[in-house]
N, C-alpha and C positions, 0 to 999 in steps of 0.2 A: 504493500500500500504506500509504503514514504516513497518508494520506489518511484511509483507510477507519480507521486506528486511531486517529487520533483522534479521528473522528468515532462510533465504538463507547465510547471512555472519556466522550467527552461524553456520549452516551445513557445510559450507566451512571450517571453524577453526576445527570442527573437524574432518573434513579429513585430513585436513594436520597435525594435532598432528596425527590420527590415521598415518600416510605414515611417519611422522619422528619415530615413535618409531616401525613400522616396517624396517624400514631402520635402528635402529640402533641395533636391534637383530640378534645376533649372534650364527647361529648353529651351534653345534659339536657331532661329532660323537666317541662316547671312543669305540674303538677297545679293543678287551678279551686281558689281560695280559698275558705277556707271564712269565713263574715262573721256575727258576732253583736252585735245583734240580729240580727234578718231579713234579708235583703238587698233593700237598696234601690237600686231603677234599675239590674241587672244590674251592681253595686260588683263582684260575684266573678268576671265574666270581667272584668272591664274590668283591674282592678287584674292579675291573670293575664297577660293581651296588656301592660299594661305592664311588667312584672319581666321575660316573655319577650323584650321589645328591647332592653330597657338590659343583661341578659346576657349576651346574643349577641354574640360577638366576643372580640378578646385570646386565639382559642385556643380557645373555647366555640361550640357551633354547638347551635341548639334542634331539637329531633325532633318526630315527629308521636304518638306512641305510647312506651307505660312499655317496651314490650321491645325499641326502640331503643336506649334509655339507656345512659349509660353513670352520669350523677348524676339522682336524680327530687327534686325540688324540690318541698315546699308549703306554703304559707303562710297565715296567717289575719290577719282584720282584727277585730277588736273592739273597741268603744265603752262608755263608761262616764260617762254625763254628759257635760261637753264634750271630755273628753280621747280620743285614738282610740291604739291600737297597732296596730301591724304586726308579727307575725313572722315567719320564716321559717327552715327546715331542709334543709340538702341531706346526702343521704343516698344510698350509692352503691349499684348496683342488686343489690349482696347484702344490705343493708339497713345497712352499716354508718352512724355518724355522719361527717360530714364535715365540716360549718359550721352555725353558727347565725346568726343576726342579727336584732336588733329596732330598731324606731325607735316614737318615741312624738309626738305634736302637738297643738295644741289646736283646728283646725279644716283641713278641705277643703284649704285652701291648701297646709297644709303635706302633704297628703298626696304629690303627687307626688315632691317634691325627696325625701320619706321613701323613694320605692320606691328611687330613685337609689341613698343612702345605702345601701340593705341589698344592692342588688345588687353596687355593690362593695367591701361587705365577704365576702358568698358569692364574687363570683367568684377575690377575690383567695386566700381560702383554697382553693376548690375546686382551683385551678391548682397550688395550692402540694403539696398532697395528690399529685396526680398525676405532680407532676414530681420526685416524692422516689420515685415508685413506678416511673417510666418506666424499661426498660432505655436505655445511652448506645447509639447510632447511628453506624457509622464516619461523617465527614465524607467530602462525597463530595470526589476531587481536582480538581484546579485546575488547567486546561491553559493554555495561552495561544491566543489566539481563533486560528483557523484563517482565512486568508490568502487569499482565491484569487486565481489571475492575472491581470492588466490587463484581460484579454479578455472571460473570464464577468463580470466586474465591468461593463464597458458593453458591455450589450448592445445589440442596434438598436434605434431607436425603436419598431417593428412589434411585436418583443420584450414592449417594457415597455407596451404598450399592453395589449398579449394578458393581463400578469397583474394589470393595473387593472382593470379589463375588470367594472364593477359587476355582481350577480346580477339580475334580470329584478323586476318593480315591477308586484306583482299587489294594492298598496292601490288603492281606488276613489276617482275624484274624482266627489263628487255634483255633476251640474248645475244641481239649486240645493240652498241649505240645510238644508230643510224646516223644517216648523213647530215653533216650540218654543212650549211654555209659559209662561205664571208660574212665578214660585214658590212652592211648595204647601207651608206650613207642616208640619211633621213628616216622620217618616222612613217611604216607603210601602211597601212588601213585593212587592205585587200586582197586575196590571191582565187585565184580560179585553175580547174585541173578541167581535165577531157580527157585523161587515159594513156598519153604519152611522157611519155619523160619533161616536154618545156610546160611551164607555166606563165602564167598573166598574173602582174601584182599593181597594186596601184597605191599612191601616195596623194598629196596635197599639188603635186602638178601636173598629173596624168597618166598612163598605163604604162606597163613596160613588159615586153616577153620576156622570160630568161630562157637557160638550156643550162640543166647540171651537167658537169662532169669534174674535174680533178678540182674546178670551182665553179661559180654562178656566172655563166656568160650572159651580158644583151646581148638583144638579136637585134630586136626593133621597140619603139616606143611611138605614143603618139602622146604630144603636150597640149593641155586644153587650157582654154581662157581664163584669169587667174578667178573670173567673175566665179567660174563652177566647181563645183565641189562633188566629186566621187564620194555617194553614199554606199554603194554594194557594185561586187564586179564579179560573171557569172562567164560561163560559156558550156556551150553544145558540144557535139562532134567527138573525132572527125564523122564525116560526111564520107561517102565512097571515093568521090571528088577530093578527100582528103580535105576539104573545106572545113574551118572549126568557125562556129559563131558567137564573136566575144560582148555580151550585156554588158555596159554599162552606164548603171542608175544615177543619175548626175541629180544633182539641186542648182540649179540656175538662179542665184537670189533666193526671191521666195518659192518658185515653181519647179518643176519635173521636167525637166528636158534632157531624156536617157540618148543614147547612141547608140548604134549598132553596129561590129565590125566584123570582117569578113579576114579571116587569117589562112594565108593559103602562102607556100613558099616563100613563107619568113617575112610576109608584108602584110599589111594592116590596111584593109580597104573600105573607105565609111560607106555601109549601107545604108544607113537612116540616121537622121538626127534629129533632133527637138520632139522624142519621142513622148509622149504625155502619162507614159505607166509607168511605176514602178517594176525592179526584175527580180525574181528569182529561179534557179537551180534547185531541184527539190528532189530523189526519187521515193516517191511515198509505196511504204509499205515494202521497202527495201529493194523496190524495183528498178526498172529502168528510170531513168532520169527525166524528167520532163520540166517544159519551162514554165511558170508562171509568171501571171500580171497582177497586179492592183492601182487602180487612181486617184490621185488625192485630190480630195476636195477643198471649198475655197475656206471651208472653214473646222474640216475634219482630215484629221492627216493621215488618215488610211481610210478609204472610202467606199464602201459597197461588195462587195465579193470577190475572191482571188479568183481569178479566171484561168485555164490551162490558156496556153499562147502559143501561137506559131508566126513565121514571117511569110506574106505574101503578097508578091509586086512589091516589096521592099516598103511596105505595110506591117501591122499588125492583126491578125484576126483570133479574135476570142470566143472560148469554147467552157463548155460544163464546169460552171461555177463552182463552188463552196464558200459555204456561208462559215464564216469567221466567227467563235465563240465572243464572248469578253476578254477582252486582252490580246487575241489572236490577232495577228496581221503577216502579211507575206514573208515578213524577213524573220517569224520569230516560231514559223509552225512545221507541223509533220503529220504524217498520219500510220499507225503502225495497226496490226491486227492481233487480238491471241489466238492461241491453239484451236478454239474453234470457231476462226473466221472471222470475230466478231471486231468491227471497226473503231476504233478509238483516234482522236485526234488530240494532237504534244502540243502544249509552245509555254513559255513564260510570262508569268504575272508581269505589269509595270517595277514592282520590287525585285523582282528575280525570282519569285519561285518558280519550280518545273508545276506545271499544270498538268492534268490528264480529262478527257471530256468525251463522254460518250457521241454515237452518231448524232443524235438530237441536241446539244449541245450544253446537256448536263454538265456540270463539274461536278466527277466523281474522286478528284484527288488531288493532293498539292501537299509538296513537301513542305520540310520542315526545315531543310537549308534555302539558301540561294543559290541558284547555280546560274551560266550564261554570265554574262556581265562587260556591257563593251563601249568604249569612250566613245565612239562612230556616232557623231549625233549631227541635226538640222536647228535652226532655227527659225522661226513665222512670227510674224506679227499678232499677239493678242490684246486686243482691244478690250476684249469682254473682262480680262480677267489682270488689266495693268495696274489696275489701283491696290487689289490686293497681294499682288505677287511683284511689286514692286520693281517691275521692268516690264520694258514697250514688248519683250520677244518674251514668248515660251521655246523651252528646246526639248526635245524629245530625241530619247538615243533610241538607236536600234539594234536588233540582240542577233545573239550568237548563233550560227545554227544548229539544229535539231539534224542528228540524220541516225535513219533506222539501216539497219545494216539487213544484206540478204537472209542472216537467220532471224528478222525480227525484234534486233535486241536496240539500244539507242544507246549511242553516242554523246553524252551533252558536256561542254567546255564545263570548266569553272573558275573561273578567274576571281582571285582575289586581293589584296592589297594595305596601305596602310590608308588609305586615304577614297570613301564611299561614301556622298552626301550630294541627294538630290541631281541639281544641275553640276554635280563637283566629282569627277570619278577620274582616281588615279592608282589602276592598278598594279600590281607589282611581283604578281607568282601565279601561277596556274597549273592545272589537274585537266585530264581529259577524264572521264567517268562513266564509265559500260551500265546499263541498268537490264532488266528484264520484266515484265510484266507477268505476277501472279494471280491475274485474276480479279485484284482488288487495290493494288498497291506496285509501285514502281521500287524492285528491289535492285542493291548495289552489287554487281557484281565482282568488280573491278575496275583499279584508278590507275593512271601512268602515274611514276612520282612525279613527283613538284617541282616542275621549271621556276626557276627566280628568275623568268620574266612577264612581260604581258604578253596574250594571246589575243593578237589582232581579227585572225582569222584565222580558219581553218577547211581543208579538202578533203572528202574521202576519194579511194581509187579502190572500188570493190576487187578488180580487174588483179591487183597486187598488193589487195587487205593492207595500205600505206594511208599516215595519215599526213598530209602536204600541211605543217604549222609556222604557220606566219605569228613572231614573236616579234614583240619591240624589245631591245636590250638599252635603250639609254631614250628617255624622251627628250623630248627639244624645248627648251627654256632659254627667254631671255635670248635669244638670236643664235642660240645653238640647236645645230639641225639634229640632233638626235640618233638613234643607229638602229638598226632593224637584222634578223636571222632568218634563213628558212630551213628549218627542219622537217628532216622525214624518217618516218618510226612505222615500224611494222606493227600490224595489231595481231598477228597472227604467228 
């Protein structure tokens, strides 16, 4: 009986420590900086992801979203000749004031030590606000530790073995290394396979074939306007004609204007441009491979149903739709079957969970980690939602692929890192992850170990069970271009 009560005051003490230091945490949400002049080199997420880690902590925890908050933070950068400021305002999510801070420098250098300074001048007010406003908390009591008898204390060695007893070691050891790369000056986005040895990758100035052998040769590249921005890069083939057809899904400004090339004896021939769909590469249910479309709309950025696609008269014509669950869209889905036939469709929450959805479009399942996870994002203008989210754009990233392999089983990236908030992702290690479908639940079957880097993208090649991993090894800050690898690992 004392037993049990003191074992019941103990679990009481730590509820209420747990409920006081949830009541005394403090969420914020940093709103994208705004930078004048112009911003240059993405200054306004960068500066953003850094105020968001030097806050964090002491009691502060960052959110993904303004209607998490409990303070919303934003800050501008502006320049005037050589001299730059920084401000910042927290402000708590009924709009009152709460802190201000500025810091001023005459170049770069001093910009970061600047973020430091303001953040803890915000956080040290922010805290102070709060803890003048917190109700106090009984302390929980203080028992003296509980005792047990010589006996439960050693148990048999049989005992302690049982509760050592490691969980089961479902990471993969490769038989050999596989191939790695050079290093490929800049930071790459995209890679596309067809079945042969060269590949298609794409960066921040446009596409480029390689060819492996003793290292990563160009062949050819095509450079596009600095206006557009490769969101996803996809290809066919080959063709009998040896013809491979290379997708890619461009953002023009605010608009969709994809391209389409025709890769035949090492040259890159435009078949269509200013194309109005989104692309993907898919082969559902671990089939042949087929192409999909999607359209954006002017005020919904994945629009109406993914459509299967083909090219004609250097056209598009679209064919037997699917209707897209919640959260599904082109670049984040799959379709696999179980054992007896029965249809299921994959893709990722907006947070990253893996999602699972019956034919009808049930969600019958979602993990409990995140998985997928990829800096590739757009921007639009939202009007609707400026005042609350505290900048003229929303961005929206787009995720990793989904691919089910010929026995059925899926593929999903996981990329993780020191640094995942909202509009702010900077990843830094990743896992590729085998799962299997039992029926009711998506079980793990096996992981690659953990690359210490990001995975930009990635290819299967059923053809030679390889997985084609486009890695960034060094991102690009501050006017350094960054460094990129491609690696290829056998799954089999």
């Amino acid at each position: 009986m004392k037993r049990s009560l003191v074992a019941i005051l103990i679990l009481v003490g730590t509820l209420l420590a747990a409920a006081a230091a949830s009541a005394s945490t403090i969420r914020a949400y940093i709103a994208e900086f705004t930078v004048s002049p112009a911003d240059n080199g993405n200054l306004k997420n960068t500066l953003q992801r850094l105020l968001a880690t030097r806050l964090a902590g002491d009691g502060v925890v960052t959110v993904d979203t303004p209607a998490e908050a409990d303070v919303i933070v934003s800050g501008s950068y502006t320049t005037l000749g050589k001299m730059f400021s920084l401000d910042a305002i927290a402000k708590s999510a009924g709009g009152k004031q709460l802190a201000t801070a500025f810091e001023q420098g005459e170049s770069m250098d001093a910009l970061i030590p600047a973020v430091g300074k303001i953040s803890g001048k915000l956080k040290g007010d922010i805290v102070k606000q709060f803890q003048a406003s917190a109700p106090a908390l009984p302390a929980p009591p203080v028992e003296a530790p509980f005792r047990a008898p010589r006996a439960e204390i050693e148990r048999p060695a049989a005992a302690q073995e049982l509760v050592k007893a490691p969980s089961s070691e479902i990471v993969r050891s490769e038989a050999t290394p596989g191939w790695i790369s050079q290093r490929l000056s800049g930071v790459y986005s995209g890679v596309a396979t067809w079945g042969t040895k060269e590949f298609m990758t794409a960066d921040d100035k446009g596409i480029h074939l390689y060819r492996p052998g003793g290292k990563l040769d160009l062949v050819t590249e095509v450079i596009l306007p600095e206006r557009m921005k490769v969101l996803a890069l996809d290809a066919m083939g080959p063709e009998a004609n040896g013809r491979v057809l290379v997708f890619v899904t461009i953002m023009d400004r605010e608009n969709i204007s994809s391209r389409i090339y025709a890769l035949q004896n090492d040259t890159l021939k435009l078949v269509a441009e200013d194309v109005p769909y989104m692309f993907r590469t898919v082969a559902p249910y671990g089939g042949a491979k087929k192409l999909y479309a999607q359209q954006m709309g002017r005020t919904d950025d994945f629009y109406g149903d993914v459509y299967e696609a083909s090219i004609v008269d250097k056209g598009v014509k679209l064919s037997n739709p699917i209707k897209m669950p919640r959260f599904a869209n082109i670049f984040n889905f799959n379709l696999f079957r179980d054992q007896s036939g029965k249809s299921y469709l994959t893709a990722f929450s907006d947070s990253g969970y893996l999602l699972v959805y019956s034919d009808t479009g049930e969600e019958l399942w979602r993990s409990s980690d995140k998985f997928g996870g990829s800096e590739t994002y757009f921007q639009r203008r939202d009007w609707e939602n400026e005042r609350t989210n505290m900048t003229p754009f929303r961005t929206r990233f787009l995720e990793q692929r989904i691919t089910v392999t010929e026995k059925g089983e899926l593929l999903v990236p996981q990329n993780a890192g020191f640094f995942v908030l909202g509009n702010m992702r900077s990843y830094s290690k990743y896992s590729v992850v085998n799962f299997t479908w039992n029926g009711s639940s998506l079980e793990e079957k096996w992981r690659t170990k953990q690359s210490q880097n990001y995975l930009a993208d990635y290819s299967y090649n059923p053809a030679s069970k390889e997985l084609v991993l486009l890695e960034v090894a060094q991102k690009g800050t501050f006017g350094g271009k960054g460094g990129s690898v491609v690696r290829l690992m056998g799954i089999e």
